[in-house]
Structure formats: C-alpha cells, structure tokens
C-alpha positions in Angstrom: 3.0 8.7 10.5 1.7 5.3 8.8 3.9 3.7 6.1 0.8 4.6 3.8 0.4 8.2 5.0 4.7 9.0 4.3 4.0 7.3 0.6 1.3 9.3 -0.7 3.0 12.0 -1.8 6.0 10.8 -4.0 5.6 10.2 -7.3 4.1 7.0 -9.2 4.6 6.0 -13.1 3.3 2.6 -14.2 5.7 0.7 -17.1 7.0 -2.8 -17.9 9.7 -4.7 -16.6 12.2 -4.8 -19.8 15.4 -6.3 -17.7 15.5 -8.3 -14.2 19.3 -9.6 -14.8 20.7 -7.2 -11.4 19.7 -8.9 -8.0 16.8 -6.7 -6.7 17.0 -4.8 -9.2 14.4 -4.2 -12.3 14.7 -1.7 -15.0 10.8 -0.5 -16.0 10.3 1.5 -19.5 7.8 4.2 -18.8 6.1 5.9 -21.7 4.4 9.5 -22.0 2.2 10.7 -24.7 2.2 14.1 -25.1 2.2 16.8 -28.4 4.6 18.7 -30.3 4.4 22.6 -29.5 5.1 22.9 -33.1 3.6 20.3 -35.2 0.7 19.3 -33.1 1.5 15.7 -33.7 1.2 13.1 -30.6 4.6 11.6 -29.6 5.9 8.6 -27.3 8.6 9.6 -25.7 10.1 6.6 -22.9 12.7 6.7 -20.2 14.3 3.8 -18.4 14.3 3.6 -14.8 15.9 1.3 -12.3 13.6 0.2 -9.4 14.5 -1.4 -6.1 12.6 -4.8 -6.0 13.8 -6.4 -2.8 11.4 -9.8 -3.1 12.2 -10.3 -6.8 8.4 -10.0 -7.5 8.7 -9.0 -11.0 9.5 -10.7 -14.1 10.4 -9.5 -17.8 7.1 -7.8 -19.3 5.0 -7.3 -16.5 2.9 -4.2 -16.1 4.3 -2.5 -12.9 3.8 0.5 -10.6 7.3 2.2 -9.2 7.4 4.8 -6.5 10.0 7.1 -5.7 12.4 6.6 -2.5 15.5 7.1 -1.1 18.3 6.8 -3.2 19.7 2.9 -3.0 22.5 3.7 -5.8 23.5 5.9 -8.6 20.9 4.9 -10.6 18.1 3.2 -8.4 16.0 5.8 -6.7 12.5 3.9 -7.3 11.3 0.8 -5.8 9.1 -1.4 -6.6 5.1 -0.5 -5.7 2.9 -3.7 -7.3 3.0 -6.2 -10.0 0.1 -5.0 -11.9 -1.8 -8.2 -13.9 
C-alpha cells in the first residue's frame, strides 16, 4: 500500500492554529455547526486538538488540515496534513 492509499480513510477536520509554543507540536480549534434538537437554533460548538507538526510548518492563525494517526502522546493523536492559505 501507497502512503496515500493507508491515509484515505482516517479522519480530516480543517481549523486554525491557536498555539505553536510545544516543539512539533500545534494546538488547531475546530468548529462544528450543527442545531439544537430542542430549540432549532444553530450552534458553534469548538474543540481543541493537538496535532503532530514535525517540520514546524504552521504558524498562529493559519487555516489548517489535521489527520488522524498513531498516537505520539496523551494528547497528540493528529498530525499535521497542509497549511491551508
């Protein structure tokens, strides 16, 4: 199997780069829309996730695309995909 072929079905989620102060490490807010069962109103909800980014590629508010991978720590089981611009 290609590298390409092994990626293509784990998960992506595009955010922004909100912290790059850990070596290779970024933290990237994702946000979802979705409505209330209840009140039929739209909400953000956003979660924080730590992404492996072994080059150092990304810098604070840039729009980027995270993949899922192995785990590299407690809290880093995403690495970095592209620097979207």
């Amino acid at each position: 199997m290609s590298a390409n072929s092994q990626k293509a079905f784990k998960r992506k989620l595009d955010g922004v780069v909100v912290s790059v102060k850990n070596e290779k490490t970024v933290v990237v807010n994702v946000a979802r829309r979705f409505k209330h069962a209840t009140y039929s109103k739209f909400i953000t909800a956003t979660k924080k996730y730590h992404a492996h980014d072994e080059s150092g590629l990304a810098k604070m508010g840039d729009a980027v695309t995270i993949i899922e991978s192995k785990p590299y720590s407690k809290l880093k089981k995403w690495e970095l995909l592209k620097v979207n611009n």
